[in-house]
N, C-alpha and C positions, 0 to 999 in steps of 0.2 A: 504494500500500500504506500503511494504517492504522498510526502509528508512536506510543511515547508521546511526549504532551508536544503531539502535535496534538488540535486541537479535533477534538471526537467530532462526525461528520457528522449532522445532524439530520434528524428525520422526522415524515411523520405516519402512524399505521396505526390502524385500528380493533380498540379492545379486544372482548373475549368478548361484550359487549353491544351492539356498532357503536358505540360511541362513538371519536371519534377523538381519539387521544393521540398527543403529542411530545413529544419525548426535553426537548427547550425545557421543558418545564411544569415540569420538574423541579429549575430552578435551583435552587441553595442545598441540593441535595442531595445526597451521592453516590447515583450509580446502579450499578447491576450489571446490568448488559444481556448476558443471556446466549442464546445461539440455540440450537436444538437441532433435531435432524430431523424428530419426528413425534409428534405428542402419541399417548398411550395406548399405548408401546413400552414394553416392558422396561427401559429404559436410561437414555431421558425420564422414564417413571414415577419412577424412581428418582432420580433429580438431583432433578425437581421437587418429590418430598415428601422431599429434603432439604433443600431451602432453607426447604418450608411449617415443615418441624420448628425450624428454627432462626430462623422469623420473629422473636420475639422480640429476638435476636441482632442482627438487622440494623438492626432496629428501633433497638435501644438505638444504633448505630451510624453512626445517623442516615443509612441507607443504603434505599432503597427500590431491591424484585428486580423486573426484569421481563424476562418469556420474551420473545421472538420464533421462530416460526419460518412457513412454509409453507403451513402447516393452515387451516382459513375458522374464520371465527366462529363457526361452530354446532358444530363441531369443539374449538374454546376452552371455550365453554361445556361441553360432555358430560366435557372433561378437568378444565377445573375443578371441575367439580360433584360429580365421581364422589371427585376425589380431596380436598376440600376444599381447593384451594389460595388463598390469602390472597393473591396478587399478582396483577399485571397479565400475561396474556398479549394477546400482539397479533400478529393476523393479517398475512401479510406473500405472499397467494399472488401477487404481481406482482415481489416479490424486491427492492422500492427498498430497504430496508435490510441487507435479506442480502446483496446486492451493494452495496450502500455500507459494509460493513462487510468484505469481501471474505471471506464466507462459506462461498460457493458455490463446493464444489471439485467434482474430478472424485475419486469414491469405486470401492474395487473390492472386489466381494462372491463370493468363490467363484469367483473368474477372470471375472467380468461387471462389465466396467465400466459405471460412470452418474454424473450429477449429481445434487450433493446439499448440504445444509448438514453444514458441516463442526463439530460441537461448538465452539465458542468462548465465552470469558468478556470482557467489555469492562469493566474500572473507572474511573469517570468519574466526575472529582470534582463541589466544589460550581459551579465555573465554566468544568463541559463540557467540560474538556480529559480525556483519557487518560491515567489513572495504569497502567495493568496491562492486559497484555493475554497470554488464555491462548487456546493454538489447540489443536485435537486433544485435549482434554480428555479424561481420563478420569473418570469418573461415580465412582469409590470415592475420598471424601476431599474430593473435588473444593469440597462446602459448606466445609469446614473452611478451604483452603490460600485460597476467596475471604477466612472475617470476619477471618484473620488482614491478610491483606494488609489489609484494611481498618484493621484497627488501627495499620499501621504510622505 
């Protein structure tokens, strides 16, 4: 289990255009590596074009957002495009970061249980270690409670 103060496990996955990107590239950055279930949900929608709204924010913060979840790249694409979003989403359908990030819970919807990615936010500083870590997130606010952490 993923704790703060350890180094954020690294990867590589293919962004919306196959291009392949690691969390590595990112030194000297903070990151915000957030997962989420399903691109083009209700829920997702909504997280997502809260962070595109407060790019700026992150921006000044010297923080760069990036999604992962489940979904393929052409799946990335159709969610970025639709929704204009400004970050990195990366494909993850073999789960090396969702389970390196211990994402992958068991979910129950209406008395049916299943596996799934669990909402989670990872903050990670300039030198990849783990500042914050949010599980079970909830989507109202949730932009807001990451830039503050960041400023801290």
């Amino acid at each position: 289990m993923l704790s703060i103060g350890d180094p954020a496990p690294d990867f590589t996955l293919s962004d919306a255009d196959g291009n392949p990107v690691s969390l590595s590239d990112f030194k000297g950055q903070k990151v915000v590596l957030y997962f989420y279930p399903k691109d083009d949900t209700p829920g997702c929608t909504k997280e997502a074009c809260g962070f595109r709204d407060a790019q700026d924010d992150y921006m000044e913060a010297n923080a760069v957002v990036i999604g992962v979840s489940p979904d393929s790249e052409k799946s990335h694409q159709r969610f970025r495009d639709k929704y204009d979003l400004p970050f990195l989403l990366l494909a993850d359908p073999e789960r090396q970061a969702i389970e390196g990030y211990d994402v992958w819970k068991e979910k129950n919807m209406y008395g049916k249980k299943y596996m799934g990615v669990e909402r989670s936010t990872f903050i990670i500083d300039e030198d990849g270690i783990v500042l914050e870590i949010l599980r079970k997130v909830k989507v109202d606010g949730h932009v807001q409670l990451v830039l503050a952490s960041l400023s801290r």
